[in-house]
N, C-alpha and C positions, 0 to 999 in steps of 0.2 A: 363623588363621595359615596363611599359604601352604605349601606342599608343601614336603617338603625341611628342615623344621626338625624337630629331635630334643628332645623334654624329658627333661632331666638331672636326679634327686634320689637320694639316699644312701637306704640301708639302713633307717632309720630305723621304729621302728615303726608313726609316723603315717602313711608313706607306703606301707608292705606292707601294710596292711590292707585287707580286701576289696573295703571300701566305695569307698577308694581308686581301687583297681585298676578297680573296675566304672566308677566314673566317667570315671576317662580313658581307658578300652577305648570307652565310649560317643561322648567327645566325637573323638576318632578321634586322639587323640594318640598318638606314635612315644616311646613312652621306651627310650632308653636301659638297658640291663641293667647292674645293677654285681654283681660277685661277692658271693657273701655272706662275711662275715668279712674284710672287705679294710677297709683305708684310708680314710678320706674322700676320694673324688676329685674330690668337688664342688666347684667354686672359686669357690663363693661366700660362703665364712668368710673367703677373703684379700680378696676385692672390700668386703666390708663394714670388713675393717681399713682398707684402703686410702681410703675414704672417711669412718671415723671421724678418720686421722690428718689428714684435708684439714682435715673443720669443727673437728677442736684448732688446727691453724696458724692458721684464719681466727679464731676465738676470740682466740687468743692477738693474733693482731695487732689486731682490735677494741681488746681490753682493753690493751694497750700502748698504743693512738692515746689511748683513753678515760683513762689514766694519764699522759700526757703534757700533756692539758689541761686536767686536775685540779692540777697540777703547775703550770703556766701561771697558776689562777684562784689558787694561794696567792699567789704575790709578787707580781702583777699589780697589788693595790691598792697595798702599799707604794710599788713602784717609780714609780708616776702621782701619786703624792702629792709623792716624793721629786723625780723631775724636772721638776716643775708648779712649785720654787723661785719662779720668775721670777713665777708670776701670785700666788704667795702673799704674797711681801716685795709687789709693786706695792699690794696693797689691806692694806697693812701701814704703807705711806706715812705720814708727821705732814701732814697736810693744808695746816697752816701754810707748809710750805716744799716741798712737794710742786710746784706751778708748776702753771698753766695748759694746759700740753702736752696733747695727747692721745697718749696711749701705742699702739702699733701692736705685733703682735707680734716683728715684725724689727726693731725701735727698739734702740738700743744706751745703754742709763740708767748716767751717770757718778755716781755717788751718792757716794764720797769722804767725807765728814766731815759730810754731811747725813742722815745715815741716823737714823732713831729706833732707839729701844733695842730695841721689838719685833723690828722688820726686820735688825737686827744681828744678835740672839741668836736668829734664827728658826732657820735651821738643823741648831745644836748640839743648839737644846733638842726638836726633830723628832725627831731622830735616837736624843736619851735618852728621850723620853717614848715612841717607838715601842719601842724594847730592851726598857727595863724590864718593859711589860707584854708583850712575849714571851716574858721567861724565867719570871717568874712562871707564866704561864698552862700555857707547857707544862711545865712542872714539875706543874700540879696536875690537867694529862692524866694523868700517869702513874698517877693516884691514881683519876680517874671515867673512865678506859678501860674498867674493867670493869662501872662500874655502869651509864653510859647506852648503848643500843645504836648499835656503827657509824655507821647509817644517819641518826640525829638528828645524830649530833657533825657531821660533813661535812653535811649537805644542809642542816641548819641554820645550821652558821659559813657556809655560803656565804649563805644567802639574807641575815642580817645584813647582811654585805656588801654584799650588793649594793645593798639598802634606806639605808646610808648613803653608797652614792656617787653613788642617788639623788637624795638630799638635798643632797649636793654640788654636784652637778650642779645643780638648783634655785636654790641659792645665789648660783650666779654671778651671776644678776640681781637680785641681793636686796641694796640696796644697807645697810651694816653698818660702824659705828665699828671703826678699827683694833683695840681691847681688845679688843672684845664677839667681833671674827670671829675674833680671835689666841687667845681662849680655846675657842670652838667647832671651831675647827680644829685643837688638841690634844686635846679632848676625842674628836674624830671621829677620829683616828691612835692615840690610847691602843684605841678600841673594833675599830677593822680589827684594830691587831696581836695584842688582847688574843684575836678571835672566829678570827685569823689562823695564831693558836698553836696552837690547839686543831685546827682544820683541817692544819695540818704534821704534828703529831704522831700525829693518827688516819691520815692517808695513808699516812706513814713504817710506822705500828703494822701496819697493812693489806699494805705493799709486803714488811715484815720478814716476815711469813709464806709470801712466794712465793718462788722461785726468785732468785737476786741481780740477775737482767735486769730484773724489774721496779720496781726502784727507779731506772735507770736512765732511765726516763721522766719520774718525777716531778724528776727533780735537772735534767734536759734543759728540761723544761715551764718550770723555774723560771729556767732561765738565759734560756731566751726572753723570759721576762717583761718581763727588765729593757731586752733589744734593742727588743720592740715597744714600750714607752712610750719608750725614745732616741729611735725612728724617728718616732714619732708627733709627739714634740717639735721635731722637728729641720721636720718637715711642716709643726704648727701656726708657726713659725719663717717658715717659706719665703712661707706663703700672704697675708704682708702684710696679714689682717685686724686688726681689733681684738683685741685683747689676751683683753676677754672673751668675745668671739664664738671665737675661738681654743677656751680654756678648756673652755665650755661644749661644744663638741664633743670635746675632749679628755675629758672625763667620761664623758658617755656611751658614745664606743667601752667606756671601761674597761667601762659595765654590761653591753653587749653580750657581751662573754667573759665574764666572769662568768655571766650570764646562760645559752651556751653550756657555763660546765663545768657547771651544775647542771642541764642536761639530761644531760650524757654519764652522771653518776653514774646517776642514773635510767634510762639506758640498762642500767646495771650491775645495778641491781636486776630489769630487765626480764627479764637473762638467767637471774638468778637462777632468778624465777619460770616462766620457760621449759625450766629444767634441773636445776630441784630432787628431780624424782621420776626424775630419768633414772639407771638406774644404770651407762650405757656410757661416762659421759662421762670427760674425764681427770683423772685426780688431781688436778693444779694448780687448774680451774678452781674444779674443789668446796670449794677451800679459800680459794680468790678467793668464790665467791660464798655461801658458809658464811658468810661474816665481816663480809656486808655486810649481813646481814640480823638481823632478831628473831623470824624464824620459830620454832614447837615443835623439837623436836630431833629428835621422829620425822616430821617433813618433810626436815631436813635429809640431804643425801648423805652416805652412810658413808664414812668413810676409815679405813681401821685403823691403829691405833698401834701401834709398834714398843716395847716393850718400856723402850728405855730412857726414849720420853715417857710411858709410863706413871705413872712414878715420881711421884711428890709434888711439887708446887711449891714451887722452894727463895723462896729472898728474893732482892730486887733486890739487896744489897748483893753475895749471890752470883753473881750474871748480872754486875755491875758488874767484879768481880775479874777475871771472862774476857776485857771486851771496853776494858778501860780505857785499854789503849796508841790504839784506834779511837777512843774517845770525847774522850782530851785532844789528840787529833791535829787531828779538825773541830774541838775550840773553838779550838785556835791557830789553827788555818788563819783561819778568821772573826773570830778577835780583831784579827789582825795588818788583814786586809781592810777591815773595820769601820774601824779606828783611822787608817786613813788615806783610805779612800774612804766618801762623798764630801769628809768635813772639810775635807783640806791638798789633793786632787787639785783639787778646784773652784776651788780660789784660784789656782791656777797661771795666768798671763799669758802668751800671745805674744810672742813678741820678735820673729814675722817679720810680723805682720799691718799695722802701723803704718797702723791705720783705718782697712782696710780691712774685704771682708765678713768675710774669716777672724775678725776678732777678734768677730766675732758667733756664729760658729758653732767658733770656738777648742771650747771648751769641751765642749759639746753634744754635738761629733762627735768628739772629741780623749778627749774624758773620759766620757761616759756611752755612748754609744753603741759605739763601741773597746772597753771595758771588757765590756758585754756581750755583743757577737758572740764575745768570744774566752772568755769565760766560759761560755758556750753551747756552743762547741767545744768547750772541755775536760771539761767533761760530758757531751757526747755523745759524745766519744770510748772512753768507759769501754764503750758497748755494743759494740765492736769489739775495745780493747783492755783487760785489766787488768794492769797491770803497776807495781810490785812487786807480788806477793802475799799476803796477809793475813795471813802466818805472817812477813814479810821485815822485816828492821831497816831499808831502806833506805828504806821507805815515809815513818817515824817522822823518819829525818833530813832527807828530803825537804819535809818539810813546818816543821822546825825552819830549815830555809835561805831560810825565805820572812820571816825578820826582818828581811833586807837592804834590802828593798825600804822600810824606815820610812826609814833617812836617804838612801836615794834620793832617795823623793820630797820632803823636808825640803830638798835641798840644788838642787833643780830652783827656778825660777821664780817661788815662791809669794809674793804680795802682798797684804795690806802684810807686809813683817816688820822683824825688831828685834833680832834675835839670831845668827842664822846665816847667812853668805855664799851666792852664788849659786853652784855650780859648773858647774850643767848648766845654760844657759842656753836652748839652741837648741831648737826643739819639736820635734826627731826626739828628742833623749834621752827625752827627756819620752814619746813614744809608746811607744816600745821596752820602756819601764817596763811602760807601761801594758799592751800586750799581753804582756808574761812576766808580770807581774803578776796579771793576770784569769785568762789562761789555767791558771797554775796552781790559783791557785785554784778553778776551777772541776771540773778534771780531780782534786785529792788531796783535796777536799773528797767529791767523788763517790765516789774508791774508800774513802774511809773510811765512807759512809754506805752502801753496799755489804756490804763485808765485816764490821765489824760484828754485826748482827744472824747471820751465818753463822758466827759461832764458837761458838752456844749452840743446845742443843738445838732442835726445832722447835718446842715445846711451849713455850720462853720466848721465841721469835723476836718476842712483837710488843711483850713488856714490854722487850728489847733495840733493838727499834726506838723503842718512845717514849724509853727512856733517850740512843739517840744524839741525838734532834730535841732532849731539854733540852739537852744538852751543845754540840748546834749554838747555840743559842737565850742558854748562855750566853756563848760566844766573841762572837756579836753584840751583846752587853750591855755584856760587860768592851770592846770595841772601841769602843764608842759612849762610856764612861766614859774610855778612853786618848787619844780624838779630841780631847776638851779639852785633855789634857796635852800631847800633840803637836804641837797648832796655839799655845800659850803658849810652848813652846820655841824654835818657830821665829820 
C-alpha cells in the first residue's frame, strides 16, 4: 500500500496482542490509535450491514421474479388448452359432413346445426372435467402437505406437466378418430388440473408462510398466464398457417415455460444450498428456503419462535373459523368468474363485424385476451396497493357486487338463444363488462388470497394457505357446475 494510508481496527483482543502488533510494526503499517474503553469507531459493522441489506433486496427480488413464473407455469397449461377450443372441436369434426376444405388458422367455420355431439359439448364438459379434479386434488393437498416434502409436490407436478403437453404436442401429427382423441383429451385436462392442483396449493402453502408480497407474484404469474396463451392465439390466428402446424407450435411454446419454471424452482433450491449454513442471512429468506427443502433440521437455519407459535397445533377447523370471511370471498369471486367465462362470454357475437376480420378476431381479443390483461392488472395491483384491508367489511361486499355481472353478460349478444332478449347489443357494452369484470376479479381475488393466510398465527400460515387454494379451487368447480345452468337459461 502507498504512503499515506492508515490501518483502522478496535480494541479487540485479537488485535492488541503482541503477535499482532509485532506484525504490522514489521510490515510498516500506520495504525491508527483508538482510546481504550471507547466505542466502536470502526465503521465496518455498518458497511457490512449495509451490504447484507443490498444481497436481502437482491434475494428478495430473485425470489419474487422466481415466484412470479412459478405462478405463470400453474395456469399456463389450463389456459392453452382452454384457448386451443378452435384446434380441439376442428379434429372433433363427424367426418361425414365435415367437407373437403382445408382448414387454415384464420378460416372463419360456420358450423350452425352441423356440429356433432362431441364438438358441441366440448367445452362444458373441459371446463367440468378440468374443476372437478382441481377441487378434489387440492383438497387432498391439504392432507399430504405434510407428508411429501415441498420440493417433490412442485418439481414434480411440474415435470408431469410438462411430459403431457409433450405428448400433446406429438399428437398434433397423430392423425385419431373424433372418440378416441375426445376421450384422450379429457383424460390429459383431468391429469394437468388434477397434477395442477397440487402445484397451486404447495406454492400458495410456501407463499402463506412469507410475508403477504409474496403471494403477490404467484396471483400476478397466474394472470399472465392467461394474456400469454390470448396472445399466442390471437398470433397462431394471424399467421395464416395450417390450423395444425399452428397448434403444434402453440404446444410447444407452452413446454418451453414450463419447462422455464422448473429451472427457476431449482434455482430456489440452489439458494438454499448456498445459504443453509449461513447464519447472517434474513429471516424471510430462511423460511423461504427452510421450506423448500428435505434437509436434516440441524442443516437447517434457525429461526426463533415466538412464544405464541410455540403453542400446539390447533385443527384446520380452527384456522378455518379465522379466515373464513377470506376463504367464501375467493370461492364467490371464482364461482361467479367461472359460471360465466368462458361458457356464455365465448358465445357472444358481433353486431359491428358483418364478415369482416373482426368477426374472426371478435372473440380472441374481445373475450380472452381483454379478460386477461386486465385480470393481470388487478393482481398486480395488489403489489402497490391493498385496499380494503383484511379486517374491512367492504372487502366482503365488494366481492358480493360481482353477481351483477351474470345477467349482464346473459342479456349481451350471446348466440344461439331461446329465452332471454338482447339488451346490450353493441360490442363496446359487451367490453366494458369485460374489463370491470376481469379486472375485478382479478384485484379481490388477490387480496383475498393475500390476507388470508395473515389472520393466523405463523406457525399455521401454510395449512391457511392450502385451505384458501381449496376454497379458490372450489369457487372454480361450483362456477364450471353454474355455467351449464346459465347458458340453459339464456
Amino acid at each position: 500500500m502507498k504512503c499515506g494510508w492508515v490501518f483502522q481496527h478496535d480494541n479487540d483482543p485479537k488485535h492488541t496482542a503482541r503477535a499482532t502488533k509485532e506484525w504490522l510494526r514489521k510490515k510498516h503499517f500506520k495504525v491508527l490509535e483508538g482510546p481504550s474503553q471507547s466505542p466502536d469507531l470502526n465503521p465496518i459493522e455498518n458497511l457490512w450491514r449495509e451490504l447484507k441489506v443490498c444481497v436481502a433486496q437482491q434475494q428478495y427480488n430473485a425470489v419474487w421474479i422466481i415466484f412470479f413464473i412459478l405462478g405463470l407455469g400453474t395456469l399456463l397449461p389450463w389456459n392453452f388448452f382452454m384457448t386451443a377450443t378452435m384446434y380441439f372441436t376442428n379434429r372433433l369434426k363427424d367426418p361425414a359432413v365435415e367437407g373437403s376444405a382445408i382448414l387454415t388458422a384464420n378460416t372463419t367455420v360456420v358450423e350452425g346445426d352441423t356440429r356433432s355431439i362431441l364438438e358441441s359439448k366440448f367445452n362444458n364438459v373441459m371446463t367440468l372435467c378440468a374443476m372437478v379434479p382441481l377441487l378434489i386434488f387440492t383438497c387432498l393437498n391439504s392432507f399430504i402437505h405434510q407428508r411429501i416434502p415441498q420440493n417433490w409436490r412442485i418439481a414434480g407436478c411440474l415435470s408431469v406437466i410438462l411430459v403431457v403437453f409433450l405428448l400433446t404436442a406429438v399428437l398434433v401429427k397423430v392423425d385419431m378418430g373424433p372418440l378416441p382423441f375426445f376421450s384422450l383429451t379429457i383424460i390429459k385436462i383431468i391429469c394437468i388440473n388434477s397434477f395442477g392442483a397440487v402445484l397451486q396449493g404447495s406454492l400458495f402453502g410456501l407463499a402463506a408462510m412469507l410475508p403477504a408480497s409474496y403471494t403477490t407474484p404467484i396471483m400476478s404469474g397466474q394472470g399472465l398466464a392467461g394474456t400469454f396463451a390470448a396472445f399466442s392465439m390471437i398470433c397462431a390466428l394471424a399467421s395464416g398457417s395450417a390450423l395444425q402446424d399452428s397448434a403444434f407450435g402453440y404446444f410447444i411454446t407452452a413446454c418451453v415455460v414450463i419447462f422455464l419454471a422448473i429451472l427457476s424452482y431449482l434455482i430456489i433450491l440452489h439458494l438454499y444450498l448456498c445459504n443453509a449454513n449461513n447464519k447472517r442471512g434474513c429471516e424471510e429468506s430462511y423460511r423461504l428456503l427452510r421450506c423448500v427443502t428435505d434437509s436434516p433440521a440441524e442443516k437447517r437455519p434457525v429461526v426463533s419462535l415466538t412464544e405464541e407459535e410455540a403453542k400446539p397445533t390447533i385443527s384446520v377447523f380452527a384456522i378455518f373459523k379465522q379466515i373464513w370471511v377470506m376463504a367464501l370471498s375467493v370461492c364467490f369471486v371464482f364461482t361467479i368468474t367461472i359460471g360465466t367465462f368462458p361458457a356464455v362470454t365465448v358465445d357472444v357475437r358481433s353486431t359491428m363485424a358483418d364478415g369482416g376480420a373482426w368477426d374472426t378476431y371478435f372473440i380472441p381479443v374481445s373475450c380472452f385476451l381483454l379478460f386477461n390483461v386486465m385480470d393481470w392488472a388487478g393482481r398486480s395491483l395488489t403489489a402497490v396497493c391493498m385496499w380494503p384491508g383484511k379486517n374491512s367489511v367492504i372487502l366482503p361486499v365488494m366481492v358480493g357486487l360481482r353477481v351483477v355481472f351474470v345477467p349482464l353478460f346473459m342479456l349481451c349478444n350471446v348466440q344461439p338463444r331461446n329465452n332471454l332478449p338482447v339488451l346490450f347489443a353493441h360490442d363496446a357494452w359487451y367490453i366494458v363488462f369485460i374489463i370491470l369484470f376481469s379486472f375485478s376479479n382479478g384485484y379481490l381475488a388477490s387480496l383475498c388470497m393475500c390476507f388470508g393466510p395473515k389472520k393466523v398465527a405463523q406457525r399455521e400460515a401454510e395449512t391457511a394457505g392450502t385451505i384458501m387454494a381449496f376454497f379458490l379451487s372450489l369457487g372454480l368447480a361450483l362456477g364450471a357446475a353454474l355455467s351449464f345452468v346459465f347458458r340453459i337459461i339464456i
